[in-house]
DRENVOTOR-400872 format. One record per residue: residue in one letter; x, y, z of N, C-alpha, C in turn. Coordinates in steps of 0.02 Angstrom, whole numbers, plus 50000, padded with zeros to 5 digits. Example, Ala and Ser with C-alpha at 12.3 -4.5 7.8 and 13.67 -1.06 7.14 Angstrom:
<nodes>
NODE  residu  n.east  n.north   n.up  ca.east  ca.north  ca.up  c.east  c.north   c.up
NODE       a   50660    49716  50390    50615     49775  50390   50660    49835  50390
NODE       s   50642    49888  50354    50684     49947  50357   50645    50002  50394
</nodes>
This chain:
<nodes>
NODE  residu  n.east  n.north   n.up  ca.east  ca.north  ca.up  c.east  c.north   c.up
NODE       x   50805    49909  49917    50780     49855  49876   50785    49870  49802
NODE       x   50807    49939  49802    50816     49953  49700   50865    49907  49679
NODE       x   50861    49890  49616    50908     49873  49584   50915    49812  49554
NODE       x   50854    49793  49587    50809     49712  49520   50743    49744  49519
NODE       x   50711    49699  49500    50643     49731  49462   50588    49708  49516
NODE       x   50530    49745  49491    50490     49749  49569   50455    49693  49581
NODE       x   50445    49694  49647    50402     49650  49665   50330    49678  49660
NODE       x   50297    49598  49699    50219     49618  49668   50186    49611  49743
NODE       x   50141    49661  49756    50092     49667  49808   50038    49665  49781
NODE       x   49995    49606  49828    49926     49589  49812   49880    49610  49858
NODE       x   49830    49645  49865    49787     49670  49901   49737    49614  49900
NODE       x   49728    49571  49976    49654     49535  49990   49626    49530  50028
NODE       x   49546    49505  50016    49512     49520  50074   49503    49474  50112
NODE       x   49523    49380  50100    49503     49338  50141   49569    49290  50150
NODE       x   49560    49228  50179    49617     49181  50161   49592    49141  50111
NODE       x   49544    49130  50080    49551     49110  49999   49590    49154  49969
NODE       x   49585    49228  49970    49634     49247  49922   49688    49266  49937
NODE       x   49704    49233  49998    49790     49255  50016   49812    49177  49981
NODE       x   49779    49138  50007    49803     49067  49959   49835    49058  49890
NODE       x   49769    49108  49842    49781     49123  49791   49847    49170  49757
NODE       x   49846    49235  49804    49909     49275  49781   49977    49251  49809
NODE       x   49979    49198  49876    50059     49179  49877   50074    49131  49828
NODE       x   50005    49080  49802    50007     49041  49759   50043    49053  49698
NODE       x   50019    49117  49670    50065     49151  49621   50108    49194  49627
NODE       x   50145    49207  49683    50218     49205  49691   50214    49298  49718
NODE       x   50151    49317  49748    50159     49373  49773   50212    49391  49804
NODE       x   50260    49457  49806    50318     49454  49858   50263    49490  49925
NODE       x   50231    49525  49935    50204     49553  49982   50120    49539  49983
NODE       x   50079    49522  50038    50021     49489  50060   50013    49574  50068
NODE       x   49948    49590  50057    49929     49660  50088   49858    49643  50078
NODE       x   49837    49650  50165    49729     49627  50182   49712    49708  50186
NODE       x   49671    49696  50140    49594     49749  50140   49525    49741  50130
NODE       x   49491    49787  50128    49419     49764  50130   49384    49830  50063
NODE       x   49398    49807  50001    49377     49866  49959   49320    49895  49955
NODE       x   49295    49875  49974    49204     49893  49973   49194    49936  50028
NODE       x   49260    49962  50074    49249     50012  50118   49326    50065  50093
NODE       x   49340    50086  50038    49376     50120  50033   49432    50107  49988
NODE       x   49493    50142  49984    49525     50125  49930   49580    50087  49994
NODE       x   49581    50119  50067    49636     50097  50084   49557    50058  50154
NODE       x   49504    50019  50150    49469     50005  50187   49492    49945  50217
NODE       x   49494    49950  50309    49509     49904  50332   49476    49835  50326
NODE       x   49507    49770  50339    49466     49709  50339   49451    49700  50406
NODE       x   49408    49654  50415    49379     49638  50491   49457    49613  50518
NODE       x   49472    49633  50604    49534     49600  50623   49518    49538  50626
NODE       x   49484    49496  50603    49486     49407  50613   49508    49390  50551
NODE       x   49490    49416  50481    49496     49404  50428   49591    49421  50413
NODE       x   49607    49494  50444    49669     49505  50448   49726    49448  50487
NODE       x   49689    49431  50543    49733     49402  50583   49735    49335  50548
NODE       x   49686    49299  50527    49684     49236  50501   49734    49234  50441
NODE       x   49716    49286  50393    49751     49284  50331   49815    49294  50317
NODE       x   49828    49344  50371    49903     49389  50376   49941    49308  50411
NODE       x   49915    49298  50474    49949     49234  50496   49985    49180  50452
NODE       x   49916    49160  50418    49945     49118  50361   49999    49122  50315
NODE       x   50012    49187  50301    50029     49206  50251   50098    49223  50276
NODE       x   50120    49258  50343    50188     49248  50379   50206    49184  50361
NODE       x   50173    49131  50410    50190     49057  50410   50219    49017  50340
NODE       x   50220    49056  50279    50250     49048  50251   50285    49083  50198
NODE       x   50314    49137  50234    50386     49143  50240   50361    49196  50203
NODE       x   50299    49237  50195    50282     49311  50146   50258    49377  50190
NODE       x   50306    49421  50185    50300     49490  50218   50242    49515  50203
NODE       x   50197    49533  50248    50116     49558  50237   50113    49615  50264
NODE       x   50060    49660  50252    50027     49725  50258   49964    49724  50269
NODE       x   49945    49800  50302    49884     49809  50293   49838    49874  50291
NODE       x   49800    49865  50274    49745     49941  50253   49707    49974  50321
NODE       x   49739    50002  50347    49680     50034  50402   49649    50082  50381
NODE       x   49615    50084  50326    49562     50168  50319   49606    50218  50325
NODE       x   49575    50285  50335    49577     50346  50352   49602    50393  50412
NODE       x   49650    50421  50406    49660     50459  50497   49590    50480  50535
NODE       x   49573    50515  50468    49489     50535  50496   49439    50485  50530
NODE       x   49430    50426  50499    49397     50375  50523   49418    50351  50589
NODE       x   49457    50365  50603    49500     50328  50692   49465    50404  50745
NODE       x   49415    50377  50796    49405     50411  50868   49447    50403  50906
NODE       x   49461    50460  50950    49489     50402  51021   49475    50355  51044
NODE       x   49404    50340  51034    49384     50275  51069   49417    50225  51037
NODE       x   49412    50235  50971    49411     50181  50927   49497    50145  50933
NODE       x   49521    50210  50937    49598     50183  50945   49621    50149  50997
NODE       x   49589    50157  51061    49600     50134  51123   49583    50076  51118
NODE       x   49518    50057  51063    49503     49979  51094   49528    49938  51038
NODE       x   49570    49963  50986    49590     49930  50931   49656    49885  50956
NODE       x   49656    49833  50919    49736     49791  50946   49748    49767  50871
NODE       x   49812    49798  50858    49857     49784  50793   49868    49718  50792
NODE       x   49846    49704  50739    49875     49632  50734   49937    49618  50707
NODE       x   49948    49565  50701    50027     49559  50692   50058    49548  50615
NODE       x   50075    49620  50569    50083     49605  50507   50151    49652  50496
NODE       x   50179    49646  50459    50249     49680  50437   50242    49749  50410
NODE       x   50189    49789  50384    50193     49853  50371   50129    49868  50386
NODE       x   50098    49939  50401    50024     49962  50383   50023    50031  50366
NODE       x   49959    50033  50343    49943     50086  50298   49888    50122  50344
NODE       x   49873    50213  50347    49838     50253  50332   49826    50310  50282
NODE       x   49767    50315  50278    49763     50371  50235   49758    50424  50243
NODE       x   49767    50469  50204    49768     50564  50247   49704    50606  50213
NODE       x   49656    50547  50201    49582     50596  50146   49566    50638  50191
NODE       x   49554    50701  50164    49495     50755  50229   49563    50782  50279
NODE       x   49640    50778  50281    49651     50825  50310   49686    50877  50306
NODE       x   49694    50890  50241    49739     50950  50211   49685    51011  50211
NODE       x   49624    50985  50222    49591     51063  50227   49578    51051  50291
NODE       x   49608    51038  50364    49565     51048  50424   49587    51130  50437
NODE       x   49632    51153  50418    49652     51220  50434   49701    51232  50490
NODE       x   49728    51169  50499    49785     51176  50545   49860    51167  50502
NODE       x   49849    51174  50461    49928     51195  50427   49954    51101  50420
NODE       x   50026    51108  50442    50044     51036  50461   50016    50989  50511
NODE       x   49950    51027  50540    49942     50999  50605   49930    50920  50586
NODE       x   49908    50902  50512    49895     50833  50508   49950    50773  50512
NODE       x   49994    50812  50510    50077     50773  50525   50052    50759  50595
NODE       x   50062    50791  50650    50051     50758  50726   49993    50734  50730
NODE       x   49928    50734  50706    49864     50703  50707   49892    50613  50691
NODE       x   49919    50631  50621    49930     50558  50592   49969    50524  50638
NODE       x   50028    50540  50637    50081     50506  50718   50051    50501  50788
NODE       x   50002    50541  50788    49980     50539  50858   49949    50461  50852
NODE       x   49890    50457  50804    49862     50396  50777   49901    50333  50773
NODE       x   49971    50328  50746    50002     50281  50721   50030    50243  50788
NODE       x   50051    50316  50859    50088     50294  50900   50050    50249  50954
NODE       x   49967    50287  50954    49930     50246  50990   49896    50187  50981
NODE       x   49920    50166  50908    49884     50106  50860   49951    50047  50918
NODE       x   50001    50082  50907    50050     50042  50950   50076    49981  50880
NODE       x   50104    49922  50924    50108     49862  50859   50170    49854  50844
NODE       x   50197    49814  50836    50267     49794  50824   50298    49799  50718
NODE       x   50236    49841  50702    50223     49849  50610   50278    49905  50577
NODE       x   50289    49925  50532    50326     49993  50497   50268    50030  50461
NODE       x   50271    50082  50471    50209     50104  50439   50244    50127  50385
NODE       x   50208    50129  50319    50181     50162  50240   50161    50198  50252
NODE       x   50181    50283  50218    50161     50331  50217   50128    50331  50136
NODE       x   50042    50364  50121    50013     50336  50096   50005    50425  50041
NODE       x   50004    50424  50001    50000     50476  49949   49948    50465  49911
NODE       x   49906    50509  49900    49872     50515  49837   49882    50545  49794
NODE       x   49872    50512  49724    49880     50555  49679   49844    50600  49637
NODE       x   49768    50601  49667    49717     50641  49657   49703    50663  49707
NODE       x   49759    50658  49751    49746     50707  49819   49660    50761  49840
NODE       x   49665    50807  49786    49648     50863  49804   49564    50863  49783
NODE       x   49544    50799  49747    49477     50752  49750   49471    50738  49830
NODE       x   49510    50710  49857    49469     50694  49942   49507    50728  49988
NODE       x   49525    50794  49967    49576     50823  50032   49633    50837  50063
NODE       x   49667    50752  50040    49700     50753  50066   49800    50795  50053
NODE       x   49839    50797  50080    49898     50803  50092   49943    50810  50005
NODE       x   49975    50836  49973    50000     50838  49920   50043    50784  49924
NODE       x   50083    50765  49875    50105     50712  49864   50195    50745  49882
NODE       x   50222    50795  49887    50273     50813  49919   50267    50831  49990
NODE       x   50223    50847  50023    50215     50861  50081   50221    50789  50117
NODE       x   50183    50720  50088    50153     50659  50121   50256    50625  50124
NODE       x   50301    50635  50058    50342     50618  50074   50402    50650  50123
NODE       x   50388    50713  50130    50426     50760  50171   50412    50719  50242
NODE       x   50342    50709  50260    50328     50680  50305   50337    50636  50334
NODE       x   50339    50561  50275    50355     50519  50294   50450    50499  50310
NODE       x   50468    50548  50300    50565     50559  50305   50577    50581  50380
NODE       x   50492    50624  50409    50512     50644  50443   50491    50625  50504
NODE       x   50445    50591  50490    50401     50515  50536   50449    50453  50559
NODE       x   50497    50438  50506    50515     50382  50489   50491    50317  50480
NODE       x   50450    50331  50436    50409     50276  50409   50463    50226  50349
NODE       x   50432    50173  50358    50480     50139  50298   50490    50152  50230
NODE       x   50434    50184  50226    50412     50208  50149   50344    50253  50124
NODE       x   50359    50232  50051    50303     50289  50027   50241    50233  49997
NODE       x   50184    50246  49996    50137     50205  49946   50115    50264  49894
NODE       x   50123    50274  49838    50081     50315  49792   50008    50280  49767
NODE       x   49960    50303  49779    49893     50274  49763   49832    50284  49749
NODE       x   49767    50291  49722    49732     50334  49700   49660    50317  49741
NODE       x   49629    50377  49772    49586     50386  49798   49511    50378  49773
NODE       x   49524    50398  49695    49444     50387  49657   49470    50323  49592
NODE       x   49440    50290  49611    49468     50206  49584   49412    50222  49515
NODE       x   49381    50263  49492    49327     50300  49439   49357    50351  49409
NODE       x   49415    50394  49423    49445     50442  49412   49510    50428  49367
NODE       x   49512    50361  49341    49581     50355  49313   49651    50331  49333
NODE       x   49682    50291  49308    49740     50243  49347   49785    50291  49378
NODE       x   49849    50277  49403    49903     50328  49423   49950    50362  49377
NODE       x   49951    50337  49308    49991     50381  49276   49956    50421  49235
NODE       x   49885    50432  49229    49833     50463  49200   49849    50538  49239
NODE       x   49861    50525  49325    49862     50586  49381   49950    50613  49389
NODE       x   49986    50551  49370    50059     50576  49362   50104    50556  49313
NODE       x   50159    50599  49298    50183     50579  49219   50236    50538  49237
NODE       x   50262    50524  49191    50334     50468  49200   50386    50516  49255
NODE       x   50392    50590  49210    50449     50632  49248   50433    50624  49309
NODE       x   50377    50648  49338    50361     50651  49433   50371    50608  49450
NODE       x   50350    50539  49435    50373     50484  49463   50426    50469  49480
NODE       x   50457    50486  49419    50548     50455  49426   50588    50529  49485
NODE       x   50571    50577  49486    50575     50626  49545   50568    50586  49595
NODE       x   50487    50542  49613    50488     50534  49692   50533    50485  49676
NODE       x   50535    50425  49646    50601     50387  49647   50649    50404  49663
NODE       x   50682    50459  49646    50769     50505  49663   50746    50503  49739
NODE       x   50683    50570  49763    50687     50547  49830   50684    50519  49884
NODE       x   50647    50454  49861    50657     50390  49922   50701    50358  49917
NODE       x   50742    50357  49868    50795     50333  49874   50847    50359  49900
NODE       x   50848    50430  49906    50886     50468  49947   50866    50429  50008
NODE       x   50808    50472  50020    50789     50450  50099   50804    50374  50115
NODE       x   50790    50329  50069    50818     50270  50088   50714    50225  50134
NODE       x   50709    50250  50072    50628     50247  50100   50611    50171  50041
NODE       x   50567    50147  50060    50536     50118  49998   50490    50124  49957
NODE       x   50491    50111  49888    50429     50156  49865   50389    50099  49828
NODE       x   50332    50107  49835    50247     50072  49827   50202    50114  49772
NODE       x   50217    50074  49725    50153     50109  49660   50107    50093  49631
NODE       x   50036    50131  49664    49969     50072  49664   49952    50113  49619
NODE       x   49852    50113  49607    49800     50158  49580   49797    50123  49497
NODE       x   49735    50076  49515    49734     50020  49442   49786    50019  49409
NODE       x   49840    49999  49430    49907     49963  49386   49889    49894  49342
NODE       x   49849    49904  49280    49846     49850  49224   49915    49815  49224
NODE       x   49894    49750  49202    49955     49719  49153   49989    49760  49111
NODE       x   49946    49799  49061    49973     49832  49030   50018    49892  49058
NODE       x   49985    49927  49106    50039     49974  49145   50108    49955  49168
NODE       x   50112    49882  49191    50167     49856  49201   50234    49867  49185
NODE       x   50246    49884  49100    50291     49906  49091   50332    49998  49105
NODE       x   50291    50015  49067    50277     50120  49096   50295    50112  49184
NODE       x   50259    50101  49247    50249     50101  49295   50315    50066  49332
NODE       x   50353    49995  49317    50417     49973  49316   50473    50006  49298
NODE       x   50461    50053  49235    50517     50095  49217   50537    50150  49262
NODE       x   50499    50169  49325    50518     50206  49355   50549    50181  49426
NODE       x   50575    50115  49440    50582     50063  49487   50572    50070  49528
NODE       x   50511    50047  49558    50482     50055  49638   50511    49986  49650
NODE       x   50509    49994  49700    50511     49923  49756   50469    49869  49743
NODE       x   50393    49921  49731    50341     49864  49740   50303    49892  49688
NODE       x   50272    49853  49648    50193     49884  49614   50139    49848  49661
NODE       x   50092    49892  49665    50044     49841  49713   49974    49863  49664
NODE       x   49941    49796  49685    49876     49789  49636   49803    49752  49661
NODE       x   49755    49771  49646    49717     49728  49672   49665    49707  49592
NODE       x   49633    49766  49587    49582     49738  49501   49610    49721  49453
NODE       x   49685    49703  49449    49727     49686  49385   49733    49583  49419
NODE       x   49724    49572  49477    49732     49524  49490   49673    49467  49514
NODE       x   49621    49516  49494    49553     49491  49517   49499    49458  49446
NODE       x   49477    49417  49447    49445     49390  49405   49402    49444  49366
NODE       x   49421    49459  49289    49389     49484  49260   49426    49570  49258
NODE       x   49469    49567  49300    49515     49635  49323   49457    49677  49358
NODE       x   49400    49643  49393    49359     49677  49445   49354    49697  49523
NODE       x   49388    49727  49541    49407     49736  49603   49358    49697  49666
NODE       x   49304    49682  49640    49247     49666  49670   49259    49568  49682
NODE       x   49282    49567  49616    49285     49493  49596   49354    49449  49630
NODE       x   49348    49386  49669    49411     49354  49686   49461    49361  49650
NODE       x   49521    49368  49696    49584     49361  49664   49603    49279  49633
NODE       x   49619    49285  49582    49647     49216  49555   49708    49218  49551
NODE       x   49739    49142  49564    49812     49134  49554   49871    49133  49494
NODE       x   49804    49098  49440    49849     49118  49373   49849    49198  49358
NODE       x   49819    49249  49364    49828     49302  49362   49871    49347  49399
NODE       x   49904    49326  49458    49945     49335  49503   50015    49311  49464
NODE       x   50010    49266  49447    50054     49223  49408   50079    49235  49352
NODE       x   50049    49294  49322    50054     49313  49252   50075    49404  49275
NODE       x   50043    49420  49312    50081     49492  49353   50168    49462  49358
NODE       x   50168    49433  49404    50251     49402  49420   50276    49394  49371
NODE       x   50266    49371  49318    50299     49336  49269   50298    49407  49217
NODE       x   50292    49448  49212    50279     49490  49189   50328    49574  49215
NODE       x   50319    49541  49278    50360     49589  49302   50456    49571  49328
NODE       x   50454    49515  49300    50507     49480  49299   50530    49421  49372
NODE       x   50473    49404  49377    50483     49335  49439   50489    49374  49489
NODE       x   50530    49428  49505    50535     49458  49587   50502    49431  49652
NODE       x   50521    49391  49674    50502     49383  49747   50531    49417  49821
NODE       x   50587    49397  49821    50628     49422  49887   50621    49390  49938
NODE       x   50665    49386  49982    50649     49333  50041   50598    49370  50105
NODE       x   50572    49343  50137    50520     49371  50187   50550    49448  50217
NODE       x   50630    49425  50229    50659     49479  50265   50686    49519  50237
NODE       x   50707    49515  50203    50712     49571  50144   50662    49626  50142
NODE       x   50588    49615  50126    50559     49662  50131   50527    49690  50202
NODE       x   50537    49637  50254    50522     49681  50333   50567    49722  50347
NODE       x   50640    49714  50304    50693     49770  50325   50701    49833  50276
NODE       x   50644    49806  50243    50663     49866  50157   50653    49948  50193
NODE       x   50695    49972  50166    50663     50037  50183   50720    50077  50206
</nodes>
């Protein structure tokens, strides 16, 4: 997908605000529930309702499942994926369990029994070592070696400072060289302002994805609005892409 300028992923929690972000020309729908995490799942009714909608016309969607840690066996057994084009976990809490790589087969073990017809996002932090988790070369080694569609870079303490506060232009444009090797796609969240827009674009991800830059008042808490969605796009140079385009990115 390199080689025009990025598209825009909108993180929401209901179908009012999936209304709102295809309204303003989101290329990617991505449901969460922020008030349980940075990557916190939404209820599956809210997912299924919203994500539905949001296929039906013609926009590649995602979604936030929490934490590897947060998934029991039980929990996995009685879970049923709903039907969205990419998903996300996170790797907080397992770079210190003391099993070395063992969190590579933990996470796949998780992903394989989630089941689902989805591509999974391999999910990086960039303050990693605040909640635990996985370094940010290890999570892409991983995901090359998972075969996941891609990478998400994203920040775990939403209090701790945006993503280029935790990484400089040079690292960035590094993981850029390597997903593009790999042929991965790459996702660059962790309070991406308007203003970040430009800095954060210069290193060409696929996608910038956002949620408090598109929310009333830039409050993560607060509804997403459409002229603000609308002004992300327009900003980031119109990028849309066709639905299939990005279910095949990667």
């Amino acid at each position: 997908m390199t080689g025009c300028r990025p598209g825009l992923l909108v993180s929401v929690r209901s179908l009012a605000e999936a209304r709102a972000a295809i309204g303003g020309g989101c290329a990617v729908l991505d449901l969460k529930e922020p008030s349980r995490g940075p990557l916190g799942m939404a209820d599956p009714e809210v997912v299924g309702e919203a994500a539905g909608w949001g296929r039906s016309r013609g926009v590649a969607t995602s979604m936030a499942m929490g934490e590897v840690a947060d998934w029991s066996d039980e929990a996995v057994a009685e879970f049923t994926l709903p039907a969205v084009d990419f998903a996300k976990l996170g790797l907080a809490q397992l770079a210190g369990d003391g099993r070395d790589d063992g969190w590579v087969t933990r996470w796949k073990t998780v992903r394989d029994r989630l089941g689902g017809e989805c591509r999974w996002i391999a999910v990086a932090y960039a303050d990693a070592r605040v909640c635990g988790a996985p370094g940010l070369e290890a999570v892409m080694a991983a995901a090359i070696e998972t075969d996941c569609a891609g990478v998400l870079i994203d920040t775990w303490d939403k209090s701790g400072g945006s993503l280029t506060h935790h990484l400089s232009q040079k690292q960035l444009e590094e993981v850029r060289g390597t997903t593009r090797d790999a042929g991965l796609l790459l996702a660059l969240a962790g309070r991406v302002s308007i203003e970040d827009l430009d800095e954060v674009s210069a290193v060409e991800p696929d996608l910038v994805a956002v949620r408090s830059a598109a929310c009333q008042d830039g409050r993560r808490d607060l509804p997403v609005e459409e002229r603000r969605v609308r002004e992300l796009v327009a900003r980031l140079g119109g990028t849309i892409g066709s639905v299939e385009s990005w279910r095949n990115a990667g």
